[in-house]
N, C-alpha and C positions, 0 to 999 in steps of 0.2 A: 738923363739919369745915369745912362751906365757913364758919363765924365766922370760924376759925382763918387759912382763908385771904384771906379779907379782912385780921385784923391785919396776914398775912403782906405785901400789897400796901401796908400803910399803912405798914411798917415801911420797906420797900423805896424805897417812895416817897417815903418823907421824911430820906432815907441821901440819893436824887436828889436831891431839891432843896437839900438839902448842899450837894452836892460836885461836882453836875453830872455824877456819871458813877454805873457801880454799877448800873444796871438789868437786864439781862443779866446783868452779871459776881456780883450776888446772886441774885436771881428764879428762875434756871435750877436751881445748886446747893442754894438752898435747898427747892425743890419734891423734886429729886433725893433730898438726903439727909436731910432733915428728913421729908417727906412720902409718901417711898417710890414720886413719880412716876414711872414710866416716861419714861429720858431724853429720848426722840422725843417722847413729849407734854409733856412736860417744855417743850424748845424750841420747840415747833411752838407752845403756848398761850402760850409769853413773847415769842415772835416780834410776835403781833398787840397782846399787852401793850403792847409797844415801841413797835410800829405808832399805837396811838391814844395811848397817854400823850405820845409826843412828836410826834404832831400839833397840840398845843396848846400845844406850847413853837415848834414853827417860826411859828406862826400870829402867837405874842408878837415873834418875833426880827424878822418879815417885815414886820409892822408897824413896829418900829421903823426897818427898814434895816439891819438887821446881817445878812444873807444876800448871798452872794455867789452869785448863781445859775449863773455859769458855771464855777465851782467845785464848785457842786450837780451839775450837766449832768454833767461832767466824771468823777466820782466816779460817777454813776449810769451813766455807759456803760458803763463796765466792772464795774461791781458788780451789774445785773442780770443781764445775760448770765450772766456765772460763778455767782450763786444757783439759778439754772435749770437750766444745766446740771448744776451738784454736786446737786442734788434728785432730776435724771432718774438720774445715775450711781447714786448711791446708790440709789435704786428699784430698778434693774435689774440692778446690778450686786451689791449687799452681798446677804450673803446672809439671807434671809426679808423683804429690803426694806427699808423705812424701819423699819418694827417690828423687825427684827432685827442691827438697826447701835448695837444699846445697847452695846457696851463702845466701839466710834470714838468716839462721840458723848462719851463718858464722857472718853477720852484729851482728845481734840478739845481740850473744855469746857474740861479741867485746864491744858493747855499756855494755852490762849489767856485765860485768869485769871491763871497766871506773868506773860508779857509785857504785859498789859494793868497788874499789879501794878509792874513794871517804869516803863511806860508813863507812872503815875502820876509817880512817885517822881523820872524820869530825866527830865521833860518839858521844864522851864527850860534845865537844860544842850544837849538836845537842839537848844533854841531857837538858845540861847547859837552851837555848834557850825555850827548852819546860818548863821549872821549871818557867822562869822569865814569861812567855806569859801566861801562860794557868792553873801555879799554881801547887800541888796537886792533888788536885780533880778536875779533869775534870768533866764537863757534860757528864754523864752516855751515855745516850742514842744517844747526838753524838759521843760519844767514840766506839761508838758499832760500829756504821752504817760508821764508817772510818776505823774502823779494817777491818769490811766485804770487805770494797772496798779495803784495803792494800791487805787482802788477795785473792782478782779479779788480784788483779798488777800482783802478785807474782805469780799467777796460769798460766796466760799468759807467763809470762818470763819466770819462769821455766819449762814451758811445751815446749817451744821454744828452749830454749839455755841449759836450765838444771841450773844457776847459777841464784842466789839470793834468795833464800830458808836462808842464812847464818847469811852473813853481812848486805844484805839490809834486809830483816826479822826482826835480831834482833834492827836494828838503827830506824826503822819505829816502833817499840814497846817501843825504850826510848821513843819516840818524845810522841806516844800517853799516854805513863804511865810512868811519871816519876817518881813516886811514891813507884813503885814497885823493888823492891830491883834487881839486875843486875843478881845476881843467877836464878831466876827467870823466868825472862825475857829470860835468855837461854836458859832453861828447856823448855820453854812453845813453844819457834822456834821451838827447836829441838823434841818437838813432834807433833807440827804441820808440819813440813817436813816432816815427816813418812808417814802419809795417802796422801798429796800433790807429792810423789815421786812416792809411788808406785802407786796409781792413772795414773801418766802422764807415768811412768814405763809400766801398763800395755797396754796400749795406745800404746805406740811407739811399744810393742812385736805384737798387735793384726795387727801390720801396718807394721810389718815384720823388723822396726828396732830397733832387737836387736840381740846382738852378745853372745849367749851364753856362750860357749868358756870360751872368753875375760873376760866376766863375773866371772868366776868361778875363773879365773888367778888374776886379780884384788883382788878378796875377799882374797884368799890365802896371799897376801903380804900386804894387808890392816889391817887388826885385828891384828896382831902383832905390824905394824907400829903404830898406835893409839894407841896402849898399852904403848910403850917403848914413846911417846912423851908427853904422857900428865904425865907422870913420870918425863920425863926431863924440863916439861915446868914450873915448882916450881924453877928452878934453871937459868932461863934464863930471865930479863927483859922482862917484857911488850912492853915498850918503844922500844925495842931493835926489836922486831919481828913483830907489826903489819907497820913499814914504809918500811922494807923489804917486804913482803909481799905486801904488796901498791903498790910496785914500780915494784915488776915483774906480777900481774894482769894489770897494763897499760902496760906494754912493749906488753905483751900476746893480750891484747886487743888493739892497735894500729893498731898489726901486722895481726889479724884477720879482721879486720876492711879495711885494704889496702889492702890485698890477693883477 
């Protein structure tokens, strides 16, 4: 079994290094209904998944400059707070705890695999939309105070489900900046997902779900996988990969959604 879940991590991770997104939005369902994980451990072991695998992609952006850190700052004010708190609610409030919040967790998952599906698909236009509306240059200081609350969304749902850290991250950062060139706007998700993962990561371990193990299985087949795909992803349509992808996160999310 932990082979299996290593393919599983290789597979996963080289769908990432694709397409850039897809970590959560597979990793989670796939443990779920492939592997029969318990959905709490489930997210709780793809949280820190998240957490290390794209610590080595900020490490790559930051080096080059493609990080905008007060964009990072900005998203991290309000997306750890809200991870924290939706952790404690859930403890104390769902009932049996975090262990006993498997059917939310299951809804959670499914909705935020729709919109992230959504996310992919609608992201240019979305661009497009913000350019005609809003211009350039936004108003600073509402740009700020809607980042922060992007990033409250995001702390909730990924603290939840583990998905949207990705596609809806980066598609909620065209709409507020469209300005900023698309490399960028990567960079700055993907290391705002680092302190929002492991955050919600340590969370889920201090609440007992997390599967070490699994963990360890996963990383082994993951870092190769993201190596050999974003090698091959120079050679494969854009076009070609994010409607595939679109179309098995709603299949995924459907089917979590109705279970």
């Amino acid at each position: 079994m932990d082979f299996a879940y290593t393919v599983a991590g290789f597979a996963v991770g080289a769908i990432v290094g694709l397409t850039g997104v897809g970590g959560g939005s597979l990793m989670t369902p796939l443990l779920v209904l492939l592997f029969g994980i318990h959905p709490a451990v489930a997210v709780g072991t793809d949280l820190l998944y998240a957490a290390i695998t794209k610590g080595g992609g900020t490490l790559a952006h930051g080096l080059k400059g493609s990080v905008d850190w007060q964009i990072t700052r900005h998203l991290a004010s309000g997306s750890i707070p809200a991870a924290i708190i939706t952790l404690l609610a859930l403890h104390h409030f769902a009932p049996g705890g975090i262990g006993g919040a498997a059917s939310l967790i299951k809804v959670a998952l499914g909705v935020a695999l729709l919109l992230t599906a959504v996310a992919i698909i609608c992201r240019a236009r979305i661009q497009a939309y913000a350019r005609r509306h809003f211009g350039d240059t936004p108003n600073p200081q509402r740009t700020a105070r809607l980042t922060v609350l992007t990033g409250a969304i995001l702390g909730v749902l990924v603290s939840i489900s583990s998905v949207g850290a990705g596609a809806l991250g980066v598609t909620a950062l065209f709409f507020l900046y469209p300005a900023i060139p698309t490399l960028r706007i990567i960079g700055s998700d993907i290391a705002h997902a680092v302190p929002l993962t492991a955050v919600a990561g340590i969370g889920h371990w201090l609440l007992g779900s997390v599967d070490w193990s699994l963990l360890g299985s996963l990383i082994i087949g993951s870092l190769p996988g993201i190596w050999l795909g974003t090698h091959v992803s120079t050679r494969i349509p854009d076009r070609v990969l994010r409607p595939i992808l679109s179309l098995m996160l709603v299949v995924v999310g459907v089917k979590l959604i109705s279970s």
